[in-house]
N, CA, C and O atoms as CSV, one atom per row, in Angstrom:
chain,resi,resn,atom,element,x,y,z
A,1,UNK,N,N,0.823,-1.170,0.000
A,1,UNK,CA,C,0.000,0.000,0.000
A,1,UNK,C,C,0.874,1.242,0.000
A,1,UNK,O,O,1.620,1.397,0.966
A,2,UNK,N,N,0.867,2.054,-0.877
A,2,UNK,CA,C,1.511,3.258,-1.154
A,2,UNK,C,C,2.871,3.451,-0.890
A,2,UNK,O,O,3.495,4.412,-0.441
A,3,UNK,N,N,3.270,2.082,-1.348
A,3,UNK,CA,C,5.055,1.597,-1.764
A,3,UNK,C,C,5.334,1.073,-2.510
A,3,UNK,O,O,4.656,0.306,-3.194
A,4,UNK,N,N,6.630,1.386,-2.610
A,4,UNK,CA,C,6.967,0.416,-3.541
A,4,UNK,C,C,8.852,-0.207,-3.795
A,4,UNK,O,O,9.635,0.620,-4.261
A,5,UNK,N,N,9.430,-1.766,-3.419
A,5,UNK,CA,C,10.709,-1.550,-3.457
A,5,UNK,C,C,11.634,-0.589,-4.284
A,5,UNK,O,O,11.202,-0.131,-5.342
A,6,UNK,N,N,12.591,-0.344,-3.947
A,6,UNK,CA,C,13.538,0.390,-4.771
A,6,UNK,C,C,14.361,-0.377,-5.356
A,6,UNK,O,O,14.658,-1.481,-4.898
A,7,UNK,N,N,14.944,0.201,-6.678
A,7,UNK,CA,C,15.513,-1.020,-7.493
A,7,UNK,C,C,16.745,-1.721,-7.154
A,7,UNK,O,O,17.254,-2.490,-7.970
A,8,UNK,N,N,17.210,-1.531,-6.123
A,8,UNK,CA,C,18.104,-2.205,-5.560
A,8,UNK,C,C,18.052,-3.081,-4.894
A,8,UNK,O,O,18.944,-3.922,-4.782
A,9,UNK,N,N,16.940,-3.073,-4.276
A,9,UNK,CA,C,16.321,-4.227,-3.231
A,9,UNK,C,C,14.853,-4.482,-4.140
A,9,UNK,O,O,13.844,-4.630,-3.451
A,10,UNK,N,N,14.736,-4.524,-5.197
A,10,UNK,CA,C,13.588,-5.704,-5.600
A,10,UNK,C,C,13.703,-7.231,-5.618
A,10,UNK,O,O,14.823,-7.662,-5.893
A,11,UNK,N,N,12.787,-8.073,-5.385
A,11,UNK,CA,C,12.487,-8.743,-4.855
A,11,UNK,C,C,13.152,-9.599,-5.997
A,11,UNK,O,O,12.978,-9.247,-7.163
A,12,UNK,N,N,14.241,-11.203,-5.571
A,12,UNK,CA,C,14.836,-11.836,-6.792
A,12,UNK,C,C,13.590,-13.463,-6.974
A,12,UNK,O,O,12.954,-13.791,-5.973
A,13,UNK,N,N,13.455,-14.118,-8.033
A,13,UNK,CA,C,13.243,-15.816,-7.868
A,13,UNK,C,C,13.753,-16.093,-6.699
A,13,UNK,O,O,14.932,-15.933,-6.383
A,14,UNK,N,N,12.544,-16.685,-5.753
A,14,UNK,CA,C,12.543,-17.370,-4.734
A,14,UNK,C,C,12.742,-16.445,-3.379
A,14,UNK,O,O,12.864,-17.185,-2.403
A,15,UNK,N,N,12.814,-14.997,-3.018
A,15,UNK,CA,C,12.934,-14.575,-1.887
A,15,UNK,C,C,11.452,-14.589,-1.711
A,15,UNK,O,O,10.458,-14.600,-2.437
A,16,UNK,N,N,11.819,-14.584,-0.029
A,16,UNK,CA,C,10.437,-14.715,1.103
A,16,UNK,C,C,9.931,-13.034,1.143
A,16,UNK,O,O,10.733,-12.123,1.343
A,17,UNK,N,N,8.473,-12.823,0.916
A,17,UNK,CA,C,8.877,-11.730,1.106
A,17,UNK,C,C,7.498,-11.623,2.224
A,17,UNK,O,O,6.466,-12.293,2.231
A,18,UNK,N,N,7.972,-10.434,3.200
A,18,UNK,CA,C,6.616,-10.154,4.335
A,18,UNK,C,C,5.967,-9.242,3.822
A,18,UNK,O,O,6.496,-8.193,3.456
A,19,UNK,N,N,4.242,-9.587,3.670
A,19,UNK,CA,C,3.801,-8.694,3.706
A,19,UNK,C,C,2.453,-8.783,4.737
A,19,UNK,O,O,2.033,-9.753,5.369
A,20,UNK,N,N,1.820,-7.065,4.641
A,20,UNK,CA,C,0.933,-6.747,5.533
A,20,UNK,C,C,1.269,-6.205,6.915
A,20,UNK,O,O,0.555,-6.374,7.904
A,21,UNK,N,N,2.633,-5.415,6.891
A,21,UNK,CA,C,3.294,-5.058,7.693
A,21,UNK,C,C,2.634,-3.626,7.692
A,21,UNK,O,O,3.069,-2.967,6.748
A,22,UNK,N,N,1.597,-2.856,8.560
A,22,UNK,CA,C,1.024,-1.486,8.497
A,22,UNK,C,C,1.719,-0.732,9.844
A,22,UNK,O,O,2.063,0.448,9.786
A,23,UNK,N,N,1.868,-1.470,10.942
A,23,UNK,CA,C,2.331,-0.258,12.110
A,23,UNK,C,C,3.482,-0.396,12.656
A,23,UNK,O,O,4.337,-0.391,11.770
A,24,UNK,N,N,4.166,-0.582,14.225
A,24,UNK,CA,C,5.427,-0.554,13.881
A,24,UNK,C,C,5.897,-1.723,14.430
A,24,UNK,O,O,7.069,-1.928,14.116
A,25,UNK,N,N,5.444,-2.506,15.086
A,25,UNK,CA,C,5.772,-4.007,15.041
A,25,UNK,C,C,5.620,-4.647,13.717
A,25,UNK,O,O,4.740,-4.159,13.007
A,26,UNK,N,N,6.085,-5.329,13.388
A,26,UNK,CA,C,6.429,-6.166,12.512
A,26,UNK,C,C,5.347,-7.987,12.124
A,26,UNK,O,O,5.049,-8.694,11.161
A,27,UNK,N,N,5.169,-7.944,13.493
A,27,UNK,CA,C,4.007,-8.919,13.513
A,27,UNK,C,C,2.698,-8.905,12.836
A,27,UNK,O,O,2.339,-9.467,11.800
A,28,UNK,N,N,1.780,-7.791,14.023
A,28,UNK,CA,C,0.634,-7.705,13.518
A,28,UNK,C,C,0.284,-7.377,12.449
A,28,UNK,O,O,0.692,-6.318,11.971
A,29,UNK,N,N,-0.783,-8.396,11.608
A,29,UNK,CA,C,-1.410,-8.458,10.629
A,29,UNK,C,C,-0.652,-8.272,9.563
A,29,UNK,O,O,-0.862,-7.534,8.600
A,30,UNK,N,N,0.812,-9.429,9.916
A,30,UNK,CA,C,1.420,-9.645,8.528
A,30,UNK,C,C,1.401,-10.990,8.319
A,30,UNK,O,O,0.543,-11.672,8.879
A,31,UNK,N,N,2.453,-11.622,7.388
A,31,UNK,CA,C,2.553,-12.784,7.920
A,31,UNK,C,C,3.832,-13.228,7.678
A,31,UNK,O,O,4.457,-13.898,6.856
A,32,UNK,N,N,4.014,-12.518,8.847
A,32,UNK,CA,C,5.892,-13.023,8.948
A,32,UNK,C,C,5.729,-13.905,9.810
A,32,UNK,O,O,6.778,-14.530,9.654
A,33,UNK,N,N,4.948,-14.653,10.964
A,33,UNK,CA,C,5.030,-15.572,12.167
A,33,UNK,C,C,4.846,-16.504,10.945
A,33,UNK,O,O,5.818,-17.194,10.640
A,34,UNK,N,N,3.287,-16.645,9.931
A,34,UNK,CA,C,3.176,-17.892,9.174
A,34,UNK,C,C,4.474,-18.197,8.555
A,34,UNK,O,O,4.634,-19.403,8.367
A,35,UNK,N,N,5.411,-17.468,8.198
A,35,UNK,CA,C,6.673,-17.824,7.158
A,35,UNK,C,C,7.516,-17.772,7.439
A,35,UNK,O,O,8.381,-17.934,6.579
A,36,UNK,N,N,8.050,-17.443,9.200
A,36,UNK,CA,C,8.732,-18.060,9.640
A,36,UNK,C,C,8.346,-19.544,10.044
A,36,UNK,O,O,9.161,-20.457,9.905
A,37,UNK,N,N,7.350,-19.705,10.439
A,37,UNK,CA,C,6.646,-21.276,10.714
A,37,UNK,C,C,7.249,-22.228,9.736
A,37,UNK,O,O,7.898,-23.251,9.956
A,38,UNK,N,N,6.863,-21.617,8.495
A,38,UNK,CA,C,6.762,-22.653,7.231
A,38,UNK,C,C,7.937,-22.550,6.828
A,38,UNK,O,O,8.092,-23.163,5.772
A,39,UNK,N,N,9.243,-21.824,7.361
A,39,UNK,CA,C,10.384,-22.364,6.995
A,39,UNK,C,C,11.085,-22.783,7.986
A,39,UNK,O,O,12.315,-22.820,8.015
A,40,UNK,N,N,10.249,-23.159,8.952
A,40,UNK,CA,C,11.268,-23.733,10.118
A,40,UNK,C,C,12.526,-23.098,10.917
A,40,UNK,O,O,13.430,-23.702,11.495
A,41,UNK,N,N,12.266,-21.310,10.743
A,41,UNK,CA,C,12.676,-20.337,11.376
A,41,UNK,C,C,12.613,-20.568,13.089
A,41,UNK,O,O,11.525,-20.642,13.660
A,42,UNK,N,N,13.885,-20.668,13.808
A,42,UNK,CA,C,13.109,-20.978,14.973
A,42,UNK,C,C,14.550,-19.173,15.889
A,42,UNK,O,O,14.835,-18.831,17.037
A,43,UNK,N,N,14.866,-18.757,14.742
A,43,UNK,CA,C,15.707,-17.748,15.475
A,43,UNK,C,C,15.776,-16.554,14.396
A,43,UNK,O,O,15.805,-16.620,13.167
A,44,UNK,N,N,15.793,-15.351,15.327
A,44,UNK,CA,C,15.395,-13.884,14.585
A,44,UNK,C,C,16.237,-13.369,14.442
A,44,UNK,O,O,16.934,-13.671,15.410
A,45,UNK,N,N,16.932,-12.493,13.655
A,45,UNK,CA,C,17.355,-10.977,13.757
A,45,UNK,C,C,17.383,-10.320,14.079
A,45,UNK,O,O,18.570,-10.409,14.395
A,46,UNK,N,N,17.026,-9.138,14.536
A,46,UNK,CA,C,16.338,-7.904,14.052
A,46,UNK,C,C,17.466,-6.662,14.115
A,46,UNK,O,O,18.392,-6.653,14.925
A,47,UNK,N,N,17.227,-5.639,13.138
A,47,UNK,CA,C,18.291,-4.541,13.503
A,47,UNK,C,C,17.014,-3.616,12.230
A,47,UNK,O,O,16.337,-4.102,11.324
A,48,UNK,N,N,17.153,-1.997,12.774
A,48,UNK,CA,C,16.901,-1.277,11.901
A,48,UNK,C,C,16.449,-0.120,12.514
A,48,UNK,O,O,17.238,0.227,13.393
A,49,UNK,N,N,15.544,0.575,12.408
A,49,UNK,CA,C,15.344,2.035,12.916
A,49,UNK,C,C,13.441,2.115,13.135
A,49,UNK,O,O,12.595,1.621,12.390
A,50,UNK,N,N,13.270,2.753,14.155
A,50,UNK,CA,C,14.072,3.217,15.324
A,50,UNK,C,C,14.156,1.949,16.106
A,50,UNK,O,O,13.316,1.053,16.191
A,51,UNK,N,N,15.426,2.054,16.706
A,51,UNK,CA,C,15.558,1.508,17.841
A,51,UNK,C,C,14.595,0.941,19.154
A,51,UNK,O,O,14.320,-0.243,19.345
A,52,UNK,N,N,14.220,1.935,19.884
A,52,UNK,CA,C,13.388,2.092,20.948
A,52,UNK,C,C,11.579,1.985,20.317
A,52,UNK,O,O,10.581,2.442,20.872
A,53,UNK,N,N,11.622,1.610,19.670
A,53,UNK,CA,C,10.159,2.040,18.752
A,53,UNK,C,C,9.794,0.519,18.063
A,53,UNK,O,O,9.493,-0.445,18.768
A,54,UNK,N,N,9.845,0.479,17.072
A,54,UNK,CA,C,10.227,-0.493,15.647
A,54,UNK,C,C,10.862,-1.399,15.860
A,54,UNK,O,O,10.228,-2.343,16.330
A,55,UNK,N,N,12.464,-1.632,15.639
A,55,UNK,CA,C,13.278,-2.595,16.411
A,55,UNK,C,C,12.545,-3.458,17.945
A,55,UNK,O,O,12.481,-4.684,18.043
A,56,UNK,N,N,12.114,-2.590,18.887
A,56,UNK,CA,C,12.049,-3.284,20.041
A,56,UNK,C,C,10.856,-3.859,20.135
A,56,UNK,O,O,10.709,-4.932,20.719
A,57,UNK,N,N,9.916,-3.231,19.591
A,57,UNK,CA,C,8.109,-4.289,19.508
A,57,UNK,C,C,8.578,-5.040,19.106
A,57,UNK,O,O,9.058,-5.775,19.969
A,58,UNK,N,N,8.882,-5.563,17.447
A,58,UNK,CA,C,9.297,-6.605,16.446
A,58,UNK,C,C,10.012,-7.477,17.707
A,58,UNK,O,O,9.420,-8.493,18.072
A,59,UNK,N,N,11.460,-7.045,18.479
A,59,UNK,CA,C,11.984,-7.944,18.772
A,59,UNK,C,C,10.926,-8.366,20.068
A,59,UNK,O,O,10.858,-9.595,20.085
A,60,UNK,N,N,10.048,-7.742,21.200
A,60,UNK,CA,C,9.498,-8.774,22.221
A,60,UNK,C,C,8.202,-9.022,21.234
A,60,UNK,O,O,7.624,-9.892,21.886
A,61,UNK,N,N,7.751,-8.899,20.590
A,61,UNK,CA,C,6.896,-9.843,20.000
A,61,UNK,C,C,7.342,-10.882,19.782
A,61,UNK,O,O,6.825,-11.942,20.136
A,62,UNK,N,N,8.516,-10.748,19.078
A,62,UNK,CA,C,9.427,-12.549,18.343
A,62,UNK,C,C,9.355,-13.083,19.783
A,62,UNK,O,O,8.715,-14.123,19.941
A,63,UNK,N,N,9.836,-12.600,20.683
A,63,UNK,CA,C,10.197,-13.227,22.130
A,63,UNK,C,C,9.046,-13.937,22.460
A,63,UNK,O,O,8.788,-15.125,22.266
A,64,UNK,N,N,8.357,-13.021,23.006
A,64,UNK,CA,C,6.985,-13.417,23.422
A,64,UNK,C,C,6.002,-14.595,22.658
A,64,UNK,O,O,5.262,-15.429,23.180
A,65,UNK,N,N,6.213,-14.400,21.599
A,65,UNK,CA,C,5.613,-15.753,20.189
A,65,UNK,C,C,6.731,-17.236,20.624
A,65,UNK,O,O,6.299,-18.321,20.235
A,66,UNK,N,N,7.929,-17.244,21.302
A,66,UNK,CA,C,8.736,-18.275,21.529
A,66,UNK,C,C,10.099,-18.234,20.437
A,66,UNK,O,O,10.938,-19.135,20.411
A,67,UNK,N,N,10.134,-17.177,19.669
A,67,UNK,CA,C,11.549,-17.470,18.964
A,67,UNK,C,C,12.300,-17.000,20.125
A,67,UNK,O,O,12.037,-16.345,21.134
A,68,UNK,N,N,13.866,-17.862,19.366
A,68,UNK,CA,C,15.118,-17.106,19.753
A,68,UNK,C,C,15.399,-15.884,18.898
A,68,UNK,O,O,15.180,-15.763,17.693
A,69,UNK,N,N,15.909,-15.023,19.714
A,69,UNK,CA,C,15.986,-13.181,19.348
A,69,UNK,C,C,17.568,-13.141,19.502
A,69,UNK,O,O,18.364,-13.386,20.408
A,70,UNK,N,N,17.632,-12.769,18.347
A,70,UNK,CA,C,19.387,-11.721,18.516
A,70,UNK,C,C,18.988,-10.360,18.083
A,70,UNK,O,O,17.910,-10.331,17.491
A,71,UNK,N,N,19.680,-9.069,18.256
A,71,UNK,CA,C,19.465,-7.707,18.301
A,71,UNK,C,C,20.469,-7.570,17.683
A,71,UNK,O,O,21.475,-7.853,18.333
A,72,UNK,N,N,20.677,-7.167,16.420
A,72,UNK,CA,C,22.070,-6.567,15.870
A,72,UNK,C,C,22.286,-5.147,16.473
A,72,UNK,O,O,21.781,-4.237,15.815
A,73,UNK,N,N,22.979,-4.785,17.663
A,73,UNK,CA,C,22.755,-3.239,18.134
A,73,UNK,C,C,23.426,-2.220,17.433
A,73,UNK,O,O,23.250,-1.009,17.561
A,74,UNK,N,N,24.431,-2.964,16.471
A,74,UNK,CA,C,25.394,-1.669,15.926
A,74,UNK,C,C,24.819,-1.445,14.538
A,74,UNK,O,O,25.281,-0.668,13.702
A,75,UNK,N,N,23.288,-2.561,14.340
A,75,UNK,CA,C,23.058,-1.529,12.688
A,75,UNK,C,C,21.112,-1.319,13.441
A,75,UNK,O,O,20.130,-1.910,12.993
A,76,UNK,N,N,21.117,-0.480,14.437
A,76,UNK,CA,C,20.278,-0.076,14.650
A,76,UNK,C,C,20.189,1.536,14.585
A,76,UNK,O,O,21.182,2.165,14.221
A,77,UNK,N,N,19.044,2.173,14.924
A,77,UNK,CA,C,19.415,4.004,14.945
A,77,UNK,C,C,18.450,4.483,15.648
A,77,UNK,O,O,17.495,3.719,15.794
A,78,UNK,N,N,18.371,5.689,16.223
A,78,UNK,CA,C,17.535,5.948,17.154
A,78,UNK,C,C,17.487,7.555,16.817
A,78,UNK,O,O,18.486,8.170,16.443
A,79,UNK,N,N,16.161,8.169,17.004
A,79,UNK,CA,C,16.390,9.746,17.225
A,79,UNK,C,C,17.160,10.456,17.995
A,79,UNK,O,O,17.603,11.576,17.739
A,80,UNK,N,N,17.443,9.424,19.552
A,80,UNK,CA,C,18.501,10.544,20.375
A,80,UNK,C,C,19.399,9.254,20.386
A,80,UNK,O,O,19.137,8.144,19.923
A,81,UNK,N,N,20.621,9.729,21.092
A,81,UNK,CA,C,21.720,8.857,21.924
A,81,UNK,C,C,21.254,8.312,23.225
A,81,UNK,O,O,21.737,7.387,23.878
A,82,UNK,N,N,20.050,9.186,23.520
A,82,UNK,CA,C,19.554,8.484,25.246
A,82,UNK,C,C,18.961,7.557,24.847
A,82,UNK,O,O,19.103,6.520,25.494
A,83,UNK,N,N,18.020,7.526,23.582
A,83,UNK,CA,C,16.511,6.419,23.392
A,83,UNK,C,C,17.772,5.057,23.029
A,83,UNK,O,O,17.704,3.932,23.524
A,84,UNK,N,N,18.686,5.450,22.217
A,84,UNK,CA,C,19.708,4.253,21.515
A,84,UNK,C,C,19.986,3.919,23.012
A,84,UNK,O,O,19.460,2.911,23.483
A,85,UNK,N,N,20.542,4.467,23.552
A,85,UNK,CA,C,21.426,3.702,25.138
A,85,UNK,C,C,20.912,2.977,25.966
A,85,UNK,O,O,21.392,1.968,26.481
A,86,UNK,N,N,19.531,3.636,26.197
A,86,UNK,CA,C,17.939,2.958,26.923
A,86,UNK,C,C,17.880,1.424,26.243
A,86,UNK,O,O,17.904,0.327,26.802
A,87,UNK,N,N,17.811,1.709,25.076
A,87,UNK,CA,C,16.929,0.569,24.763
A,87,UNK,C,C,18.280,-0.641,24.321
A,87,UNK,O,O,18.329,-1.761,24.831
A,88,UNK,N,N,18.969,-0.296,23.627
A,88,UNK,CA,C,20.300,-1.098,23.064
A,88,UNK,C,C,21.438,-0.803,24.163
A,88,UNK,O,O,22.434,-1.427,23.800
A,89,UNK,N,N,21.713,-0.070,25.421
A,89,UNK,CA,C,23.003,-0.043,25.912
A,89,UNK,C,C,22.945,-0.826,26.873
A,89,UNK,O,O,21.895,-1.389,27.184
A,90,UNK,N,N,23.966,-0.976,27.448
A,90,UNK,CA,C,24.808,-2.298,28.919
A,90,UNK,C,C,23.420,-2.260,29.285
A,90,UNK,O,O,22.706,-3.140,28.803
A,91,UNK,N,N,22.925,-1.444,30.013
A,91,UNK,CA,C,21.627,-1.931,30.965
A,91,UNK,C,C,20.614,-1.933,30.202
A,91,UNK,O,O,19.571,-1.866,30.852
A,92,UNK,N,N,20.448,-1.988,28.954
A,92,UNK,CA,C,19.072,-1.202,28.187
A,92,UNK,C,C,18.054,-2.160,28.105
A,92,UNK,O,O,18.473,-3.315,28.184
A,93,UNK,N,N,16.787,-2.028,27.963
A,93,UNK,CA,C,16.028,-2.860,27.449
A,93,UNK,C,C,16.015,-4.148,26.742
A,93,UNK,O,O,15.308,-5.155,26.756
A,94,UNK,N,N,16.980,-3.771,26.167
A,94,UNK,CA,C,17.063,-4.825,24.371
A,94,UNK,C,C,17.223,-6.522,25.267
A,94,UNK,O,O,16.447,-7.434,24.983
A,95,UNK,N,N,18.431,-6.705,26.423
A,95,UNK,CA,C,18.663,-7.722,27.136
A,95,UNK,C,C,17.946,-8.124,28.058
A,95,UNK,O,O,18.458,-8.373,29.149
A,96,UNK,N,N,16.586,-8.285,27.842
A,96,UNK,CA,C,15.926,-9.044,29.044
A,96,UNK,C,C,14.909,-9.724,27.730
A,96,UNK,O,O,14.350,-10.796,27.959
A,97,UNK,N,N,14.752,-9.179,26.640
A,97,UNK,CA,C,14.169,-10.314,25.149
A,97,UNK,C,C,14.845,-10.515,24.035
A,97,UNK,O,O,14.376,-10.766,22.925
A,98,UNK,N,N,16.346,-10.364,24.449
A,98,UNK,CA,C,17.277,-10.883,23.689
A,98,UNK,C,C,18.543,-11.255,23.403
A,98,UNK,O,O,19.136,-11.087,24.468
A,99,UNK,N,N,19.283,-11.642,22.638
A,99,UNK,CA,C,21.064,-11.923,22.821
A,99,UNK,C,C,21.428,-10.635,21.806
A,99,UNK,O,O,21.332,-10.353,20.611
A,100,UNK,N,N,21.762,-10.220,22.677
A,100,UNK,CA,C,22.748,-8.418,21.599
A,100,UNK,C,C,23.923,-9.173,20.982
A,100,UNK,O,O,24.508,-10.194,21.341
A,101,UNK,N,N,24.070,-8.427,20.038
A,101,UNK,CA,C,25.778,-8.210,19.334
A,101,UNK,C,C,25.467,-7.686,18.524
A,101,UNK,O,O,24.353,-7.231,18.264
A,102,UNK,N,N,26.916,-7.635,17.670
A,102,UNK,CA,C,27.292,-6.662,16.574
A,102,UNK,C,C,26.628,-7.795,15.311
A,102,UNK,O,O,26.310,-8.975,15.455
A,103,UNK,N,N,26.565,-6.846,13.955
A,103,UNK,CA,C,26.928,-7.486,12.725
A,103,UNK,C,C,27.903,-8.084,12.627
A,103,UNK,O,O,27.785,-9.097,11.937
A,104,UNK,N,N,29.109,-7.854,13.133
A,104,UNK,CA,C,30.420,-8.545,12.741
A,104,UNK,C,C,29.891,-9.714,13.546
A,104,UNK,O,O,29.457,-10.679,12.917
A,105,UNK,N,N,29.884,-9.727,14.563
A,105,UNK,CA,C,30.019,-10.991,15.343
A,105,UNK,C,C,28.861,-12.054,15.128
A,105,UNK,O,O,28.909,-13.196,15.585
A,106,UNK,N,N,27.674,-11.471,14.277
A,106,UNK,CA,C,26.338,-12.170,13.846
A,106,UNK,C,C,27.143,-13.315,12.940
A,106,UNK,O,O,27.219,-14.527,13.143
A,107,UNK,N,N,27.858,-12.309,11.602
A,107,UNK,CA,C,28.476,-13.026,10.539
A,107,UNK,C,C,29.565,-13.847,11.025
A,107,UNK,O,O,29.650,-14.842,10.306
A,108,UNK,N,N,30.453,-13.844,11.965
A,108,UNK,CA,C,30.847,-15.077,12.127
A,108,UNK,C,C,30.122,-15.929,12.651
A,108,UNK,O,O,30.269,-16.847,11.845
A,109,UNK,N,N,29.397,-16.329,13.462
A,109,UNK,CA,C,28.816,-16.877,14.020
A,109,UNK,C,C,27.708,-18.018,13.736
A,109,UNK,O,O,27.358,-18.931,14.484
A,110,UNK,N,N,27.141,-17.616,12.093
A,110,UNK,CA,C,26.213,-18.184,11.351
A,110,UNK,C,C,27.058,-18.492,10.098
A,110,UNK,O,O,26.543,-19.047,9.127
């Protein structure tokens, strides 16, 4: 609805793609839970903007539904440095519905 990919990221043969994504969780009334189901997804991602907003519903929803959650914190973004620190820093939010790290350390790891 009143989008559309950009030609860099259009969609190739065979990618998954979510749709019905309207507010800022990522869940409701899409169907990313059915297609993670149906590919036997049993662990998440998530990284992107905002932080404290977007990023963090998406990730305790995944939680709360029973996936395993990783938080990529260094390709996330936030309007301030306080909301980023709150939600992604040492004490922040992000670690009580998920395993933090970097991108680098995602890509070795998988």
């Amino acid at each position: 609805w009143n989008s559309e990919f950009c030609k860099e990221m259009q969609p190739q043969e065979g990618d998954v793609i979510v749709s019905g994504k309207r507010g800022l969780d990522a869940f409701p009334g899409s169907n990313l839970e059915a297609l993670l189901k149906k590919h036997g997804i049993e662990t998440v991602a998530v990284c992107g903007f905002l932080t404290n907003c977007c990023v963090e519903s998406t990730m305790r929803t995944a939680y709360e539904k029973g996936f395993n959650v990783i938080t990529l914190t260094d390709v996330c973004a936030c309007g301030s440095s306080e909301g980023q620190k709150a939600a992604a820093g040492e004490n922040g939010t992000f670690s009580m519905f998920s395993s933090q790290m970097t991108a680098e350390e995602f890509t070795k790891s998988f």
